[in-house]
N, C-alpha and C positions, 0 to 999 in steps of 0.2 A: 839322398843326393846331398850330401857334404863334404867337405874337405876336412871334417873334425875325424877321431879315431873311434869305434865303436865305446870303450869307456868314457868319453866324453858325452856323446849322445845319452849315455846310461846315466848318467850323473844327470844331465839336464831334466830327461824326464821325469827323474825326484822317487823312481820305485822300482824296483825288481822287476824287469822285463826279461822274457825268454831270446832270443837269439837276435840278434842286433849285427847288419850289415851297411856298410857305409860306403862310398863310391861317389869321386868328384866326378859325378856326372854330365853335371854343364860342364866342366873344362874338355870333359873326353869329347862332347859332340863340339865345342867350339873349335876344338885341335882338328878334329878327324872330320868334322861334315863341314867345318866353316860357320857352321848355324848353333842358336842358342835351342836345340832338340832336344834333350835328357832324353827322352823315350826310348830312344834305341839304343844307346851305351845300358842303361837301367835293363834292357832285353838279358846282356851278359853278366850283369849282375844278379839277377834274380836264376839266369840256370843252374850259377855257382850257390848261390844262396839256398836255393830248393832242393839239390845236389840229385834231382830225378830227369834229369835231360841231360842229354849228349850235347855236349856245346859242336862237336862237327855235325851232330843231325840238323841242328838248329840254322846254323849255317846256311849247311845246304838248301835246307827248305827255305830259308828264307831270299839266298840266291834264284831259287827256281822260281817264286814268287815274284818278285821284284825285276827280274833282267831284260821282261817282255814292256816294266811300265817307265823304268830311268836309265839312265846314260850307264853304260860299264862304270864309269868313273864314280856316277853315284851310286852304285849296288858297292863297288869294294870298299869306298869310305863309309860305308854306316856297316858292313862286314867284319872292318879296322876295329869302329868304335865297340861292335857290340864285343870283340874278341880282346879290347883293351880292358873295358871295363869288367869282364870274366877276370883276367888275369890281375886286377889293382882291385878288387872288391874286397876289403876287410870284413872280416864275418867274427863276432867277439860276443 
């Protein structure tokens, strides 16, 4: 969860590290949910990152999960965030 570029993170941690993924993830839930949540933007990050999940399986399940416990309005903004943070995840 930072706004730095994965070579940046790399340098910081001072040693050869394997796969490095990055994602302003508090801005995508303060944009998309209104709230300081990381968790669920971080959700589309890590599908992208792990590259073994379907980002529309995950979706869906996660719509079917959710639609019976929040507002429509809050199932499709943390939907927004997890599908923004998929697509803005730096992986380096």
């Amino acid at each position: 969860n930072s706004r730095k570029s994965p070579d940046e993170v790399r340098k910081e941690l001072g040693k050869a590290v394997g796969k490095v993924a990055i994602v302003d993830a508090t801005g995508i839930a303060l944009k998309e949910l209104k709230r300081n949540l990381p968790n669920t933007p971080l959700i589309g990050a890590l599908i992208k990152a792990a590259g073994f999940l379907k980002l529309d399986d995950v979706l869906a399940g996660f719509k079917k999960q959710y639609s019976g416990k929040f507002t429509p309005e809050v199932v499709e903004a943390n939907l927004r965030a997890i599908k923004t943070a998929y697509d803005e995840v730096k992986i380096g």
